[in-house]
N, C-alpha and C positions, 0 to 999 in steps of 0.2 A: 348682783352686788355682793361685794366682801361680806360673809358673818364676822360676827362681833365676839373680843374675845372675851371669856370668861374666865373669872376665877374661884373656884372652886364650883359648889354645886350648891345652889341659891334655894330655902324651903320656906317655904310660910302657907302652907294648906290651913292653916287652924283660924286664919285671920278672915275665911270668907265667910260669912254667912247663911244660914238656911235657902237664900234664892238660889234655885238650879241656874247652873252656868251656859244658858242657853245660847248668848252669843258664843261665847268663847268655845264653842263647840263644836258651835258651823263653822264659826272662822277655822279651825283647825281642821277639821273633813274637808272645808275647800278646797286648803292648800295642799293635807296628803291627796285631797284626787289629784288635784294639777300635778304633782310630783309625781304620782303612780303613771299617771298618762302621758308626763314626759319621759320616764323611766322606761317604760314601753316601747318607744317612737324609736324610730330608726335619727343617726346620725341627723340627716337633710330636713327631716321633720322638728327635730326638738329645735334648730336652731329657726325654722319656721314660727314654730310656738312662742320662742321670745322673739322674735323681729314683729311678730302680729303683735302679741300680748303686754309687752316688755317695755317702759316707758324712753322714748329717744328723747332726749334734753334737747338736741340740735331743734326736730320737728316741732317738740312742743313751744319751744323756747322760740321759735317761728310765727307760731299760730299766736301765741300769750302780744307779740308782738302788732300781729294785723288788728286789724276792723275788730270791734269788739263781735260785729255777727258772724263772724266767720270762727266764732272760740270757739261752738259747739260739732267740730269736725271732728275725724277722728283723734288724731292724736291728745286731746283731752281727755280720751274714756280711758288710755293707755296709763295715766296718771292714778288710776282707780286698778285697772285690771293688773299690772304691774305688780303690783300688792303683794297677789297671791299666787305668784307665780317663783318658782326654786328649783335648780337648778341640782342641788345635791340632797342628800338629807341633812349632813351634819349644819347647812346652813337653817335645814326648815328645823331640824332639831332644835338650835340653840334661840329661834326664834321663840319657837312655841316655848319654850321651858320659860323664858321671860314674861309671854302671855299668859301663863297659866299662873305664874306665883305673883306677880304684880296683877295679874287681870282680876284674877279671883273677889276681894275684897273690891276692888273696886267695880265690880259690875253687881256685887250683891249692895252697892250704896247706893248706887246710879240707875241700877236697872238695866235689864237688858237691851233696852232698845238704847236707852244713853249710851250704852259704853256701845254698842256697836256705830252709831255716828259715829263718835268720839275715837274710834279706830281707823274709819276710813275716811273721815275727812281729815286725820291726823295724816296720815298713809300718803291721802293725794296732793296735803300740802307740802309735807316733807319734800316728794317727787317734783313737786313746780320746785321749790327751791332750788334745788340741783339745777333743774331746766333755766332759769335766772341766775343762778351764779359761772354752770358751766353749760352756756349752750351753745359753745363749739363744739361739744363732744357729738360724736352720732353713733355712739356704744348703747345699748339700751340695759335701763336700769330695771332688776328686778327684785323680786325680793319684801318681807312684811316691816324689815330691821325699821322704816320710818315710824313706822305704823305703831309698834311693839316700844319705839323709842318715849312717844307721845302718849303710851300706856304707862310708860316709867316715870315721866312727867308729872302727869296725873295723879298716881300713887305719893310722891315725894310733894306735891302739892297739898295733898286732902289728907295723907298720914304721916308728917313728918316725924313724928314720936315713934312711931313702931317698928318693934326690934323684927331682925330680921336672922333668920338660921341659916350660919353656911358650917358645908363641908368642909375643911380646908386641908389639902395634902400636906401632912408630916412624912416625908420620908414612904412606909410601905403602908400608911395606917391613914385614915380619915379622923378628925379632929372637929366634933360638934362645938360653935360657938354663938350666943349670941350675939348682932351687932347691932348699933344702931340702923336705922333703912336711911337716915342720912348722911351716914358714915360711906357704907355703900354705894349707896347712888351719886355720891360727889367723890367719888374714887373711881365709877364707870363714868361720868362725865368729864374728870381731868384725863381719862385716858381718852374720850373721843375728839377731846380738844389738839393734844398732842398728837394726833393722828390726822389730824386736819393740817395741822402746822407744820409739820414734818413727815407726814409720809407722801409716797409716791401721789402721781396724779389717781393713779384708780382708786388707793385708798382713801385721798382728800375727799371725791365723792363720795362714796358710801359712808364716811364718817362726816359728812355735812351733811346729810341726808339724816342721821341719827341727829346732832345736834340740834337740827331744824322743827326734827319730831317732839324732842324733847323740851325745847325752849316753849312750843305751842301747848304740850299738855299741864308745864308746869302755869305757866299767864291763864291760862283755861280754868283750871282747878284755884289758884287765890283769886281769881275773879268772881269764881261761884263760891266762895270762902266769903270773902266781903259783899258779897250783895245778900248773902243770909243773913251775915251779924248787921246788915243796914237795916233787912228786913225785920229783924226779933228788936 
């Protein structure tokens, strides 16, 4: 799958709290092993690694179709394994740099065990989405960008107040500013809407695949927003 582009260089370490980041940590040694071990692989092998690993929209989009007992074949677990699989660094780079500075706070609210759910069942729904929207494609989808999408979600759900620190390129110089994190995050989401809508078919996917991720973390997060204030 397409990485997602960025603009400038996104900080908020200050906003996590005392809980060691213990999801967000496997998740990341996952993906650099997979990357390390496709990195390794000969030509005939890494494109092996994503045809096993790598979610096909056609196949799943197949299976989501049949018998309901017939869902737990393979092509389901692809929806999950897909995930953590990358193809370059700059893509697992720009992945992780998003899971770190949105994950952070949000796994020290949640706990580690929540925010890791809440990563891979963000992750596998994003991927059925695509598999439902394009399941003529028989390209297989890889990559955390759903995943990491529905972390961004998450965050602009539970902390819409909080400012957020970008780099921004001035000419030769970097330019610290605060922004708001909803300023931001609805400036990455008008760009992955426009990219749906007008870009190419490969791009349409990967950027429906974010929007998918993102729609679920944010519905996820006011949901668990209002059934607190039901509860107090």
């Amino acid at each position: 799958m397409a990485g997602s582009s960025h603009t400038g260089i996104v900080t908020n370490w200050s906003a996590a709290g005392p809980t060691k980041p213990y999801a967000i940590v496997s998740i990341s040694l996952l993906c650099l092993v997979m990357l390390s071990l496709y990195s390794l692989s000969s030509p005939m092998l890494q494109q092996a690694l994503i045809n096993m690993l790598g979610m096909n929209p056609q196949a799943l989009s197949e299976l989501i179709h049949s018998a309901p007992r017939g869902w737990w074949n393979y092509p389901a677990i692809t929806a999950l394994t897909g995930i953590f699989v990358h193809a370059n660094w700059v893509h697992l780079a720009g992945n992780l740099a998003y899971l770190w500075v949105f994950g952070l706070p949000l796994e020290s609210r949640l706990g580690s065990v929540s925010f890791l759910l809440i990563f891979i069942a963000g992750g596998a729904l994003a991927n059925i989405s695509v598999a439902l929207g394009q399941g003529q494609l028989d390209t297989p989808i890889i990559g955390a960008s759903g995943a990491v999408s529905t972390v961004v979600g998450c965050y602009l759900g539970l902390l819409p107040s909080r400012q957020i620190g970008l780099f921004l390129p001035l000419g030769l110089y970097l330019q610290f500013a605060q922004v708001p994190s909803l300023l931001v995050i609805g400036s990455w989401f008008t760009l992955q809407l426009l990219y749906t809508v007008f870009g190419p078919i490969n791009a349409a996917v990967a950027w429906w695949n974010h929007l998918a991720g993102f729609a679920l973390g944010l519905s996820l997060m006011l949901l668990y927003r209002a059934l607190r204030q039901f509860r107090v």
